[in-house]
C-alpha positions, 0 to 999 in steps of 0.5 A: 904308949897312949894312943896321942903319943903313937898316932902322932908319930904317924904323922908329920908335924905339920899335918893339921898344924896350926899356922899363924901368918905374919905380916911383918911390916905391921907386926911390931916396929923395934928400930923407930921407923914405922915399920915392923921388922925381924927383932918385933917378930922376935919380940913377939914369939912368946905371945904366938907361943902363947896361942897354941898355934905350931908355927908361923909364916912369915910373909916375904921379908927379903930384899925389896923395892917395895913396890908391891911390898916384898913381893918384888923380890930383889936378892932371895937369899938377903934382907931387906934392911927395913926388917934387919938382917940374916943375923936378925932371922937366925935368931928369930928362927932360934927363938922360935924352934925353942918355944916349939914353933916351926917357921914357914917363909915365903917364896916367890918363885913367878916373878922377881924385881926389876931391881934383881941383879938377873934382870939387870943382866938379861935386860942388858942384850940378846946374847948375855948368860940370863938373856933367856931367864926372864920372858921377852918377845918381839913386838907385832909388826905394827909395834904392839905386844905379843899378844893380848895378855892382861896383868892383875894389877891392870893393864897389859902384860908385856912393858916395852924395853929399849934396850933390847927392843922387846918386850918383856912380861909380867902378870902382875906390876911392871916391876916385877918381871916375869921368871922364865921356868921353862928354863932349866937354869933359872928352876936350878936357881930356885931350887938353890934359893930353897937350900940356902933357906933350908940350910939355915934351917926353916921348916917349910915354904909357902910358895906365892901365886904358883900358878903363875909361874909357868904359861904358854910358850907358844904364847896363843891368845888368851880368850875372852869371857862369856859372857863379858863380866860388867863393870870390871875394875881391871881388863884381867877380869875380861879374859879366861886365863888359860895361857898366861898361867897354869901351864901343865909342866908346872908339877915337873918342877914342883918335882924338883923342890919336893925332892929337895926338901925331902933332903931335910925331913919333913919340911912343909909346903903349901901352894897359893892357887889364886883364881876362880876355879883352882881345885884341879890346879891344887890337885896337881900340885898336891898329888902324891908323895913327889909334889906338895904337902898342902894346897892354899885353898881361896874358897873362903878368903873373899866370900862375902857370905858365909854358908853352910852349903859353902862349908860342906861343899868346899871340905868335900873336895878335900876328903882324903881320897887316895893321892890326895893331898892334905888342904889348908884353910884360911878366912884372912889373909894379907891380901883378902879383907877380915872375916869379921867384917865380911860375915854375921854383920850386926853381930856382936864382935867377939862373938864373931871372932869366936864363931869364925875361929871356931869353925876354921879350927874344926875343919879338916886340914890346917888352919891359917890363923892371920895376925889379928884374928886371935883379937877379933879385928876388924878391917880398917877403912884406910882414907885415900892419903894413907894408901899404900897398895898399888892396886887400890891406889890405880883402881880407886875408888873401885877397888878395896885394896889390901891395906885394909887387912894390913894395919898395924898389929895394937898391943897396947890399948894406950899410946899414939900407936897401940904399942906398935911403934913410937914413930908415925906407922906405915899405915894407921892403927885400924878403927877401934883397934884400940879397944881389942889390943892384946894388953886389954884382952890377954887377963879376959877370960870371956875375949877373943884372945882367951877362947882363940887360946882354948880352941887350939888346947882343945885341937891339940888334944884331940887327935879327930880334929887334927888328922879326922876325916870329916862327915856332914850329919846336916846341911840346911840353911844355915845350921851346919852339923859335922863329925870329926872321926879319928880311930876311936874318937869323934867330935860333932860339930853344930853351927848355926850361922844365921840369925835365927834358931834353929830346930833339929833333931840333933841328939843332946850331950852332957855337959862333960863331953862339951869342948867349946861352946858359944851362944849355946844353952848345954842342955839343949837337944833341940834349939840351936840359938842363933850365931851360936856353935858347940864343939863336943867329943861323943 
């Protein structure tokens, strides 16, 4: 038996799998709407096949309002019919298991609708079977909230209710009240939620913004920042969250699922840990053998530059000390601005997507590839009229806003909509969206698409960048020198993710050992060109 073969059995398959996340809304559009949907997922499974990747996660396609685009979660275990049905996801998750690809859903486990039946019930009186499922408290005797919590998306966390004459909590939009998870039914609930997923066979969960799921039941106030943060978007970023969120029995109920999800196999789990210093958080949740697989690291995601000292300083919390858990990475996401247009400006596009998939591909954990980082996409400037996202929409102009991230996946370079839909798209086609379609890159041997294919054939086939540990061999300025270690194999890995050449003393390799190269002379053993990496197994 070779070594591949023994060392993978070894492991689960998700450790050091590669995930692609989907935002189905802009994926494709089958049904003529604007929207994308189940069945354009679907349609689309040969093309991630096509990748190399080993799965998908697919954000939240379940029952919704949309007021913050399913992430309001009114029924956990329907669709919402703008995506289709549970019919349409079976068969999603049976074409997907045919062409090898593991499924991961999300779930939002903080935080329902408003329009969801449970809150509809325990807004109804004091005394009702879910009164205590969601979080209400008394006002202040002068009529004000219980105390002075801020919600994310702007404004104070507690809404009033008249017909219970309190008010009830939420950290992020009025609609979306917060689960009350100090109650052991409501975690009963959830964990039910789970099994009816898993019963229909996923094979894993991303579990969003999980550490707000539980807060102080003393209710304290949060205290304020200092110093004070200036020209803030939002009152939230005026306050240290050390009571509206991350209370410390959340592993308790992290617990529980993991259990559950033992039940079926190896079913993976990673955690969304927003917040500006989360890594003692991620630990928690990730500890051992009871909690979670994986941690969903945001080192990266709003990083307006990209280093080498924050390369080497992020994947040194994560070496593999015992009980550690096992790290996942991502440079995109559905709420975080592209990559490309965060780092290397002036830099020629596909040079930029060859370099910042590269690296993600070579750090120790999983990678997240987000839908469009295979093309190189930028992000797209959404005009006022076509905002869609809440938060842009009540902070303009002072703030970003997501839907930037979130436009429509192009297929095709002709057509009105670049093959996503025949109808008028939920959110325009990003500028020069066009150019990188699928159908303009796919027979390019030198785009975006065509290197993306190779670094996953090139990390599927060595075992050091799937399972190695990590090694810094150099850390100055901007070049950045590592070595991927597993068994008998290593990989070193240069970047230089400046402007400028690099002099080292890094040793030269032949051209046979060389496993991806960009910008790179093969030969060299001393310069290292500018925005340039080399991937080579010594």
């Amino acid at each position: 038996m070779s070594n591949a073969i023994s060392s993978k059995s070894l492991h689960p398959w998700w450790k050091g799998a590669v995930i692609y996340q989907i935002y189905p809304r802009s994926y494709q559009d089958t049904n003529g709407d604007g929207v994308g949907d189940l069945n354009g997922i679907t349609q689309r499974l040969d093309h991630i096949a096509s990748l190399g990747v080993d799965g998908i996660w697919i954000s939240p396609f379940f029952t919704s309002p949309m007021k913050d685009f399913g992430y309001d979660v009114a029924d956990y275990c329907g669709v919402d019919p703008v995506f289709g049905t549970l019919e349409d996801f079976d068969r999603l998750l049976e074409r997907a298991h045919a062409l090898g690809l593991k499924v991961i859903i999300d779930q939002v486990y903080a935080h329902s609708s408003d329009a969801h039946a449970w809150f509809a019930e325990s807004r109804q009186d004091r005394t009702n079977a879910r009164a205590d499922w969601y979080v209400w408290k008394d006002p202040k005797p002068d009529g004000t909230p219980p105390n002075n919590w801020q919600a994310v998306f702007g404004g104070p966390c507690w809404t009033w209710d008249a017909r219970r004459q309190q008010y009830f909590m939420h950290n992020f939009l009025p609609s979306q009240p917060q689960l009350n998870l100090h109650n052991l039914e409501v975690q009963q609930a959830l964990i039910d939620v789970m099994r009816f997923w898993l019963d229909r066979g996923v094979d894993g969960f991303r579990l969003d913004a999980l550490n707000f799921s539980l807060f102080d039941p003393e209710f304290r106030n949060n205290p304020a920042k200092s110093p004070a943060p200036r020209n803030v978007s939002r009152p939230f970023d005026l306050q240290e969250h050390v009571h509206n969120q991350s209370h410390p029995d959340l592993p308790v109920f992290l617990r529980r699922l993991r259990a559950l999800m033992d039940e079926y196999g190896d079913i993976f789990s990673v955690a969304e840990v927003p917040g500006p210093q989360p890594l003692m958080e991620m630990r928690a949740y990730t500890e051992g053998e009871a909690h979670l697989n994986s941690a969903y690291s945001f080192d990266f995601l709003y990083a307006k530059r990209l280093s080498a000292e924050a390369v080497a300083a992020s994947q040194s919390n994560w070496l593999g000390a015992p009980g550690e858990g096992w790290p996942s990475w991502a440079f995109s996401n559905h709420d975080a601005p592209r990559c490309v247009s965060r780092w290397f400006d002036g830099v020629d596009e596909t040079v930029r997507a060859k370099l910042t998939n590269a690296l993600l591909f070579c750090l120790r954990g999983n990678p997240i590839l987000y839908q469009g980082e295979e093309l190189g996409l930028p992000q797209a400037e959404i005009a006022y009229k076509d905002l869609q996202d809440p938060e842009a929409i009540a902070n303009w102009p002072r703030t970003l806003g997501r839907d930037g991230a979130r436009t429509p996946m192009p297929w095709s370079e002709a057509g009105p909509h670049c093959g996503f839909t025949e109808a008028r798209p939920w959110l325009p086609i990003g500028q020069g969206h066009a150019a990188l379609a699928v159908d303009i890159q796919k027979d390019e041997p030198h785009s975006a698409l065509a290197f993306t294919r190779h670094l996953a054939a090139v990390r599927a086939g060595s075992e050091a960048l799937r399972y190695g540990d990590i090694a810094f061999q150099e850390v100055s300025g901007d070049l950045l020198v590592f070595h991927r270690v597993y068994e008998n194999e290593t990989v070193k890995c240069v970047f230089n993710l400046g402007s400028a050449e690099v002099t080292t003393s890094i040793a030269g390799v032949s051209p046979e050992q060389i496993l991806v190269s960009v910008g790179f002379d093969e030969t060299a053993d001393k310069g290292v060109p500018a925005y340039s990496c080399r991937i080579a197994r010594l």
